[in-house]
C-alpha positions in Angstrom: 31.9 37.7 5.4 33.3 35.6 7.5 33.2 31.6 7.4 33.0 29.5 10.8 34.1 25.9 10.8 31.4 23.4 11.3 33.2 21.5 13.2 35.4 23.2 15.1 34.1 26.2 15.2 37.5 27.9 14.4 37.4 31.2 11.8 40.1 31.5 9.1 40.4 32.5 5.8 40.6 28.6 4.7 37.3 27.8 6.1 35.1 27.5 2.8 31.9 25.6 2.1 32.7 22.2 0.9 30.5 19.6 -1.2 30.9 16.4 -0.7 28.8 13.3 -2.3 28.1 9.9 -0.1 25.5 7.3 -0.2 24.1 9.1 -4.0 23.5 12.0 -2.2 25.1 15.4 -2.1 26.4 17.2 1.6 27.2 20.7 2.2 29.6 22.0 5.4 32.1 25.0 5.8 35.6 23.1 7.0 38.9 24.8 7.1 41.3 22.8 5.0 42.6 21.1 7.6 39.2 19.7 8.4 38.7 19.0 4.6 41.9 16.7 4.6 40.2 14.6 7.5 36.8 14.9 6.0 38.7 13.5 2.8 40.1 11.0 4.5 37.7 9.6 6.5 35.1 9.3 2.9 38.2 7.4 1.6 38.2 5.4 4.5 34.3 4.7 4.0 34.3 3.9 0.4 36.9 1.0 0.8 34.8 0.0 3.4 32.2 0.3 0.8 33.6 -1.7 -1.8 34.3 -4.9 0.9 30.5 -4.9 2.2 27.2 -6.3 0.8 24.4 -4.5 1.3 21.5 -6.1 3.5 18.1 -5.8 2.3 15.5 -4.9 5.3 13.1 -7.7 5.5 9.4 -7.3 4.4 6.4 -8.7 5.8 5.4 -11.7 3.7 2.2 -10.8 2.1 -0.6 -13.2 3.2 -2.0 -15.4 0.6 -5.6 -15.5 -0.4 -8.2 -17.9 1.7 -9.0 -20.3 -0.4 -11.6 -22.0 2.0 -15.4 -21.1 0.7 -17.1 -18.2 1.8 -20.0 -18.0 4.0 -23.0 -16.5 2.8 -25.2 -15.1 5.3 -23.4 -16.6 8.8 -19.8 -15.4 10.3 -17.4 -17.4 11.8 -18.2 -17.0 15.0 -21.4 -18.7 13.7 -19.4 -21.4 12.4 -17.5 -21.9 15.6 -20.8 -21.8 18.0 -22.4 -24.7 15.6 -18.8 -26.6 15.4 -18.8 -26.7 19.2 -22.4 -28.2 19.4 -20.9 -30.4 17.4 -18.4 -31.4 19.8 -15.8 -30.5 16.9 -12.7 -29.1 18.2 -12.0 -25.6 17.0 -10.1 -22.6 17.9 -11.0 -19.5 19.2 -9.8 -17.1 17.1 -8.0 -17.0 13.3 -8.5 -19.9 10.6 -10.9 -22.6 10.8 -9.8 -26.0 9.1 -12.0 -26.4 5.3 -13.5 -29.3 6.8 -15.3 -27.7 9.2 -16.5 -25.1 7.0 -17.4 -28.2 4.6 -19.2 -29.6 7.2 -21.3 -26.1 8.2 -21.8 -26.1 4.3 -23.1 -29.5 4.3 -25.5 -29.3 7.7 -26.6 -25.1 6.5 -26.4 -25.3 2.5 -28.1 -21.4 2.3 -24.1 -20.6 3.6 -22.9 -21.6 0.5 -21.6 -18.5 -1.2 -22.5 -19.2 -5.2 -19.4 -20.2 -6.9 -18.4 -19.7 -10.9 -18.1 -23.1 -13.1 -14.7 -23.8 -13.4 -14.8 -22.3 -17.2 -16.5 -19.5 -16.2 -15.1 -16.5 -15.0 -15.3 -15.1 -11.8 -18.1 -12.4 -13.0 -20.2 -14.6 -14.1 -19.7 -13.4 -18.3 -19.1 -15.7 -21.0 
């Protein structure tokens, strides 16, 4: 059988398959030696540069926090944003609406208030 450099492509009877670990992982390639002694090198080379770096963490989406504003019953938001603009209240489009406009729906439509647990009791609704 005869080997083939990976590299190179050159045969010889030093070309022989050559493990090497990097990163906690394991690598496989037929070299010749002198392709070995750069390959050596060169993963020298990369573990002192190893030893002088930090690592950098990829950044994660921040995870969104619950809505604490009080849940409609019965009526979306668009609802909520049709009646604020009769109103003449000021609301946006699209996304969150301020709690004091949904207060205020609450207050003018009280069949939208969503039933809410007694501070002592929890959320459902045992003892």
């Amino acid at each position: 059988m005869i080997l083939v450099d990976d590299l190179d492509h050159s045969e010889g009877d030093d070309v022989a398959r050559r493990e090497f670990p990097l990163l906690n992982r394991t690598f496989a390639i037929d070299l010749s030696d002198a392709n070995q002694q750069r390959l050596s090198e060169a993963l020298a080379f990369i573990e002192q540069v190893l030893e002088s770096s930090r690592e950098v963490k990829q950044a994660t989406r921040a995870k969104k926090t619950a809505d604490t504003s009080p849940r409609l019953q019965g009526y979306t938001l668009t609802d909520v944003r049709e009646w604020a603009r009769e109103q003449g209240l000021d609301v946006p489009a699209r996304g969150k609406l301020a709690d004091e406009v949904l207060e205020k729906f609450i207050a003018a439509h009280p069949d939208a208030a969503s039933p809410q647990p007694a501070p002592d009791e929890p959320a459902g609704g045992e003892a």
